[in-house]
C-alpha positions as CSV (number, residue, x, y, z in Angstrom):
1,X,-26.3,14.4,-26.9
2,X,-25.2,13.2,-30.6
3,X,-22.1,11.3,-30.9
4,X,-20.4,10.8,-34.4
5,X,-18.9,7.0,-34.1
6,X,-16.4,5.8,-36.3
7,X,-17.6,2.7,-36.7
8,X,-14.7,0.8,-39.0
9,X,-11.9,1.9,-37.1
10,X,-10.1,-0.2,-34.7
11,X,-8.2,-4.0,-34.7
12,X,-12.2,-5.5,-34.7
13,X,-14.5,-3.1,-36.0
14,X,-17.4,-3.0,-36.7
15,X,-18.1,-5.7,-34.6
16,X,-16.7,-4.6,-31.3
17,X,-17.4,-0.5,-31.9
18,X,-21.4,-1.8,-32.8
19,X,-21.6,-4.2,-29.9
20,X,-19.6,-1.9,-27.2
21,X,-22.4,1.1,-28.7
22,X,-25.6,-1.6,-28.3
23,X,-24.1,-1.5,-24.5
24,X,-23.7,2.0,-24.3
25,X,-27.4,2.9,-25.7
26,X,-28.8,0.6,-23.2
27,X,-27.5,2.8,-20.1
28,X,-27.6,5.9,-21.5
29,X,-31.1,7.0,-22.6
30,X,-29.9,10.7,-23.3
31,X,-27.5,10.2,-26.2
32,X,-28.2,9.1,-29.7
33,X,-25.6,7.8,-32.0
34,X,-24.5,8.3,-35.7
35,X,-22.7,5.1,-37.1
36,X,-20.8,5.8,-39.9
37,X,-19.6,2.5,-41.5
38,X,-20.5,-0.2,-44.3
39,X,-24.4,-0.5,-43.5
40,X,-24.2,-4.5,-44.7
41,X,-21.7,-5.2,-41.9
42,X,-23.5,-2.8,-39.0
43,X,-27.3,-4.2,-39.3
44,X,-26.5,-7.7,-39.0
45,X,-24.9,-6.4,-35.8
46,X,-27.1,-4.4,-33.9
47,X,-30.5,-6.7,-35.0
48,X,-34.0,-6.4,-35.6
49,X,-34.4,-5.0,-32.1
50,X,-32.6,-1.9,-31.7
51,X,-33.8,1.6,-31.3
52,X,-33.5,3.3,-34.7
53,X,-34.5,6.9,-33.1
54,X,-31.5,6.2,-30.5
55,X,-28.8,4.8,-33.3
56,X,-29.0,5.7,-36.4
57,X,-26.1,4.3,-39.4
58,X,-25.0,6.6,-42.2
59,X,-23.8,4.1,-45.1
60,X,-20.3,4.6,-47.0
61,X,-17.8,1.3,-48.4
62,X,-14.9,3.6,-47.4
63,X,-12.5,3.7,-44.5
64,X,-9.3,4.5,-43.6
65,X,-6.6,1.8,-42.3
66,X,-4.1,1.7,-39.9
67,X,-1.5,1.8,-42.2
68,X,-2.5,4.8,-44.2
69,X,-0.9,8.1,-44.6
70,X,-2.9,10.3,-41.8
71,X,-3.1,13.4,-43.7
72,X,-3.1,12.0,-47.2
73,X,-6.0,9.8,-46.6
74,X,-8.1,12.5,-44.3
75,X,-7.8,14.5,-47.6
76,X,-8.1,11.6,-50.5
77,X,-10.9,9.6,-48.6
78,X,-13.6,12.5,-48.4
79,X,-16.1,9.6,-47.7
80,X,-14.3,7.4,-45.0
81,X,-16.1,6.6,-42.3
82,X,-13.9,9.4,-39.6
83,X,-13.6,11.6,-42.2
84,X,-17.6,11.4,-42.4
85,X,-18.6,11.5,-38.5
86,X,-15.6,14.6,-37.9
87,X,-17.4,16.3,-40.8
88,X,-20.8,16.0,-38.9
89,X,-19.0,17.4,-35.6
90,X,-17.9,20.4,-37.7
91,X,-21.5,20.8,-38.8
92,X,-23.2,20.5,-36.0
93,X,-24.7,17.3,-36.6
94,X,-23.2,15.6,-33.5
95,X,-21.8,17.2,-30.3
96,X,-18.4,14.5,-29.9
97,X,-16.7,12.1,-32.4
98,X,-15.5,8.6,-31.3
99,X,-12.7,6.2,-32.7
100,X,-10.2,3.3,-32.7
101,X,-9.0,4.2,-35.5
102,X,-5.6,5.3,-37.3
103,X,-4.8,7.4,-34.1
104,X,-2.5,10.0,-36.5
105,X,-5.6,10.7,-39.1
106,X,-7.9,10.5,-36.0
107,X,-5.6,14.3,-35.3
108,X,-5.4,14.9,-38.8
109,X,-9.1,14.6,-38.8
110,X,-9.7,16.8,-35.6
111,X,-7.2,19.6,-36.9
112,X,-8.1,19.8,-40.8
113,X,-12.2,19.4,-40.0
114,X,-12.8,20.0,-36.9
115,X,-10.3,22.6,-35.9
116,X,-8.3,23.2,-32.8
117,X,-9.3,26.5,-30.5
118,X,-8.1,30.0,-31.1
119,X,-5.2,30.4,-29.3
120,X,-4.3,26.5,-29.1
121,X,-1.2,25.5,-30.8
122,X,-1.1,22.3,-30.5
123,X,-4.0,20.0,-29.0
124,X,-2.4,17.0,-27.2
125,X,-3.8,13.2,-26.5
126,X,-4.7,12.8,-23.5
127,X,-5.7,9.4,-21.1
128,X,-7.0,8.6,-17.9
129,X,-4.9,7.1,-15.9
130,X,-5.5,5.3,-12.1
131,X,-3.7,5.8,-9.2
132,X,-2.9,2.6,-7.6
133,X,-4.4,2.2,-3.9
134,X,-7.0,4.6,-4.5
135,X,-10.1,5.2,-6.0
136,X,-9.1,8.1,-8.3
137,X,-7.5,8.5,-11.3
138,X,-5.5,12.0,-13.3
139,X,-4.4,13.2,-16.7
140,X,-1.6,12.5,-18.9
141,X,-0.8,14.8,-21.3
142,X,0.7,14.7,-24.4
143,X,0.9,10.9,-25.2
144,X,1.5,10.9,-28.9
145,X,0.2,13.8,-30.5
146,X,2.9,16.1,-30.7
147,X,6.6,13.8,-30.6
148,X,8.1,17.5,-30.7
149,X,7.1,20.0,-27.9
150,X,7.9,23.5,-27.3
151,X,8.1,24.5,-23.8
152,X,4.8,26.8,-24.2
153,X,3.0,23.7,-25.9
154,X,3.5,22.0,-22.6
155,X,2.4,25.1,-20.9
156,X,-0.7,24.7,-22.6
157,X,-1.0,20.9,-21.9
158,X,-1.1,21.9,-17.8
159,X,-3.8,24.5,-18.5
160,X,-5.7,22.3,-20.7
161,X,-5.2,19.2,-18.5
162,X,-6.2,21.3,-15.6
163,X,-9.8,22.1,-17.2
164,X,-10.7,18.5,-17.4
165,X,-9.4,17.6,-14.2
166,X,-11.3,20.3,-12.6
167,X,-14.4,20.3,-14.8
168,X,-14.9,16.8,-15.5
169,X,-13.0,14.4,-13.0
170,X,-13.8,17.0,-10.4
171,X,-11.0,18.2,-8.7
172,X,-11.1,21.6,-6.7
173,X,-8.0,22.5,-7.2
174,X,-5.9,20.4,-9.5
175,X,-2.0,19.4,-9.0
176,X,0.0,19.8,-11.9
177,X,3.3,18.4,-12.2
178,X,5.9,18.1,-15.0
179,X,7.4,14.8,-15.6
180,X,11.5,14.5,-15.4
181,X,14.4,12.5,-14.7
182,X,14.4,14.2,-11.0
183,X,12.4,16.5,-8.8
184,X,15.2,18.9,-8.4
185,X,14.1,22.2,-10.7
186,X,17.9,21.8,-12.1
187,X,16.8,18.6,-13.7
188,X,16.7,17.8,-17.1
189,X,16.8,18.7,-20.3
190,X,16.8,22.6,-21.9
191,X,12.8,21.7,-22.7
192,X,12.4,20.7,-19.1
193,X,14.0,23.5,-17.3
194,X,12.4,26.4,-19.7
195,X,8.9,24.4,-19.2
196,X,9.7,24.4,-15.0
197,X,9.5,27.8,-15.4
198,X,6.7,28.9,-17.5
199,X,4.7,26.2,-15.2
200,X,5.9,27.9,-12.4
201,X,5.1,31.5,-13.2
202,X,1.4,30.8,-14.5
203,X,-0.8,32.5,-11.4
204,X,-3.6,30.3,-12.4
205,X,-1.6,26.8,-12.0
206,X,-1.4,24.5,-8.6
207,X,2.3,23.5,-10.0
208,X,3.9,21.5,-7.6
209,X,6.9,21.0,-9.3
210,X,8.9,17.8,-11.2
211,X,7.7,14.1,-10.8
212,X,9.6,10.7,-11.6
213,X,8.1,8.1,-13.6
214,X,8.2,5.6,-10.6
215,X,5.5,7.8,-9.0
216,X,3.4,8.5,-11.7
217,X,0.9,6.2,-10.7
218,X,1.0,7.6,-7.0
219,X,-1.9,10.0,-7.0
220,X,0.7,13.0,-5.9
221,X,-0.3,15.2,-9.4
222,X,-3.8,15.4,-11.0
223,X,-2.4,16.2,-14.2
224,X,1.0,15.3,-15.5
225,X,2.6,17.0,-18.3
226,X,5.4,15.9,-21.1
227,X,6.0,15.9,-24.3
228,X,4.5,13.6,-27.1
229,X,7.6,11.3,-27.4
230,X,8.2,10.5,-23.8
231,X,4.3,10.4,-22.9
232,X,3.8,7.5,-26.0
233,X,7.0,5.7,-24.1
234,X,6.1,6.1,-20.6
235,X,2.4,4.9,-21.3
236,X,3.5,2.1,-23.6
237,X,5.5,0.7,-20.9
238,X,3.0,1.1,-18.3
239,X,0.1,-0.9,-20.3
240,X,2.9,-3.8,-21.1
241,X,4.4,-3.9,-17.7
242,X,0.7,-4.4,-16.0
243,X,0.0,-7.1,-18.6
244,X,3.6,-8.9,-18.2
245,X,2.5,-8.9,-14.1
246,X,-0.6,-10.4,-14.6
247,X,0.6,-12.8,-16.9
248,X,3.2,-13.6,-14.3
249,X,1.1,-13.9,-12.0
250,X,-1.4,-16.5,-13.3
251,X,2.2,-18.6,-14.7
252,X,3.3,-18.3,-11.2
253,X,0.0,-19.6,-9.5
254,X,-1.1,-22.4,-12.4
255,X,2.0,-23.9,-12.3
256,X,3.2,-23.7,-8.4
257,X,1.3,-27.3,-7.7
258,X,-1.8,-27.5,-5.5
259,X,-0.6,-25.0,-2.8
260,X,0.1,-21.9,-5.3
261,X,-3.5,-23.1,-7.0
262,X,-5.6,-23.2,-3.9
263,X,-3.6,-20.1,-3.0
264,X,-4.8,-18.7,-6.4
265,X,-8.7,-19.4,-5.2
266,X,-8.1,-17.7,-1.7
267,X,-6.8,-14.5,-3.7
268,X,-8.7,-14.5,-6.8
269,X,-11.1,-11.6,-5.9
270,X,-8.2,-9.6,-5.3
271,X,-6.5,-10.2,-8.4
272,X,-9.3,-9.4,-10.0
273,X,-9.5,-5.9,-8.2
274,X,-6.0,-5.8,-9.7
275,X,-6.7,-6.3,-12.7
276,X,-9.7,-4.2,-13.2
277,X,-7.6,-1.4,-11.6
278,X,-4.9,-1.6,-14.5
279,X,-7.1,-2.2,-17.3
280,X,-6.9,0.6,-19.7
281,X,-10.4,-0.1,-21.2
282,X,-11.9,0.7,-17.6
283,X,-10.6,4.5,-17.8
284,X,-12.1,5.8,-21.0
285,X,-10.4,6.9,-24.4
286,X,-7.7,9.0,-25.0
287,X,-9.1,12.8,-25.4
288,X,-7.6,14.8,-28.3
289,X,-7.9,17.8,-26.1
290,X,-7.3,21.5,-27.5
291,X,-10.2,21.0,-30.4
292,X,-13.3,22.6,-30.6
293,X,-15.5,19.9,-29.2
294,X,-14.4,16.2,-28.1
295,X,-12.5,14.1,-30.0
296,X,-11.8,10.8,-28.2
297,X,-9.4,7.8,-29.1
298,X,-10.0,4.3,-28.0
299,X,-7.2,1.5,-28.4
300,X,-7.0,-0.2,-31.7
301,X,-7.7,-3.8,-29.8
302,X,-10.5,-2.3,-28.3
303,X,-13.4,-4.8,-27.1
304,X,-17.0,-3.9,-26.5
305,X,-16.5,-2.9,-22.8
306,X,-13.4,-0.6,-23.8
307,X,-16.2,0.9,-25.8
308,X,-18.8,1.0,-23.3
309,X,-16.6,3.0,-21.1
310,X,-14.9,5.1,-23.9
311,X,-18.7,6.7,-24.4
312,X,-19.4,6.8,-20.7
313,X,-16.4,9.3,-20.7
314,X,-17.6,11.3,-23.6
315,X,-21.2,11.6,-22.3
316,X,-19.4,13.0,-19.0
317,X,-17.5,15.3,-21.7
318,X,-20.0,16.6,-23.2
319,X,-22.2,17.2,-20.0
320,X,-19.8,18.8,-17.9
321,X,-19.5,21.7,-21.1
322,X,-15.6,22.2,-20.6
323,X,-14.9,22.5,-24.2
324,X,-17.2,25.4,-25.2
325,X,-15.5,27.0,-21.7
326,X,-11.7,26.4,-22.7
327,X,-13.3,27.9,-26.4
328,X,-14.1,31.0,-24.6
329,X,-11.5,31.3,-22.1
330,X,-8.5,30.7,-25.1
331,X,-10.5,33.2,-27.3
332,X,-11.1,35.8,-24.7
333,X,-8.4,36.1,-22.5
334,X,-5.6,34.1,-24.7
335,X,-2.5,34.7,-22.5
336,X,-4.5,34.0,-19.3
337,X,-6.0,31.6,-17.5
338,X,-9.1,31.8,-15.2
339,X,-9.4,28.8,-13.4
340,X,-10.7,29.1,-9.9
């Protein structure tokens, strides 16, 4: 496996994307990486020590910054570091591309170079989320790609979201559920109801109907589907309410007096369960799904262990060969769907 790593995107790159990789290469003997990034700030990074056959660094003084224009600079900067790794995807160079990047050129990149699959219209970002009190996790899909959806966009996102719940996380049959203001079918708006029922009348789908936001987290749907807008929202306020509790918490405990402290001891294991269960960085990337091979987001704050775990999710990716299947299914039979 060859993954294309933009290695200047993100809040503290290339420090964090070269260290979270060093990690990475250390676990995973099978996949060899492609840094593309300033080569003067990379070596220092990696050392005299590392395998050169396993990661290899492609030079170029250009990058593309969080505040730039996607589309403009996916087309001005030909030699930007994602613009360089999403050309190498297209080529055949590399198998997956990985950023923290300018999430809007990161698309920009994966539509204009790499190119979405026949019969796609519009590919969607999709994270991993956990479900709280178990050890599982589902999809959420679209989070930001797309802030305006058609209802047969979100069609798509179930049938999409569906292949990597089934192909990668491993689910037999996956639950798909559209998210809404209520469970009734009568809920919602216009892009709701007409969604309700193309989900409802696709053969191929487990739809179990509408879910609320308060049980998103439940484990009751594999795969949850809404549009960009509300998905960008609704996982915004899910990453700052688990980091305003845990802040909370630790307030609450350091400044109870020696009762709420020792408490604190007794139950810090726990905490730190909670903690790792809510941590984004645990879960993987964000997967531009609907492209012709993997395209995978990590936060712009990312650390090395957001990394780490971001490319332990592409390896499973790429292994588990869901992409060239969703290419042939879409291509093939583009008004069906064949999962089992």
């Amino acid at each position: 496996m060859k993954i294309a790593v933009d290695a200047m995107g993100g809040d503290h790159a290339p420090q964090a994307i070269v260290e979270g990789i060093l990690l990475a290469a250390k676990e995973y003997s099978d996949v060899e990486f492609i840094l593309y990034g300033d080569g003067e700030q990379i070596k220092p990074i990696l050392g005299e020590s590392y395998n050169t056959d396993k990661i290899k660094i492609v030079h170029t003084n250009e990058k593309i910054n969080s505040d730039d224009e996607p589309v403009r600079a996916i087309r001005s900067k030909r030699d930007a570091s994602m613009v360089l790794a999403a050309r190498a995807v297209k080529e055949g160079e590399a198998d997956a591309l990985f950023s923290a990047g300018n999430t809007g050129a990161l698309l920009a990149a994966g539509l204009l170079i790499i190119g979405r699959i026949k019969g796609i219209d519009r590919p969607g970002l999709m994270p991993i989320l956990p479900v709280i009190g178990k050890d599982d996790q589902f999809v959420f899909m679209d989070v930001g790609a797309n802030a305006d959806s058609k209802p047969e966009n979100l069609l798509q996102f179930g049938i999409l979201g569906s292949y990597y719940a089934q192909f990668v996380l491993g689910k037999e049959k996956p639950k798909v559920a559209l998210l809404n203001n209520g469970a009734e079918a009568s809920k919602g708006s216009d892009l709701s109801k007409k969604t309700y029922e193309l989900l409802e009348a696709e053969e191929s789908l487990h739809f179990i109907g509408n879910i609320e936001a308060r049980e998103l987290l439940s484990g009751d749907a594999d795969v949850i589907v809404t549009d960009g807008f509300t998905g960008n929202a609704v996982l915004k306020t899910i990453e700052g309410t688990a980091f305003g509790l845990m802040k909370l918490m630790k307030s609450s405990i350091m400044s109870g007096g020696v009762k709420s402290k020792l408490g604190g001891l007794l139950i810090k294991d726990a905490l730190g369960s909670v903690k790792d269960t809510m941590d984004y960085s645990k879960h993987g990337g964000a997967v531009l799904f609907g492209l012709r091979a993997p395209v995978v987001k990590t936060h712009g704050s990312a650390d090395k262990v957001a990394v780490y775990y971001t490319i332990k999710q592409i390896r499973k990716i790429i292994s588990s060969h869901v992409i060239p299947d969703l290419v042939t299914h879409f291509e093939t039979h583009p008004k069906e769907s064949n999962l089992k």
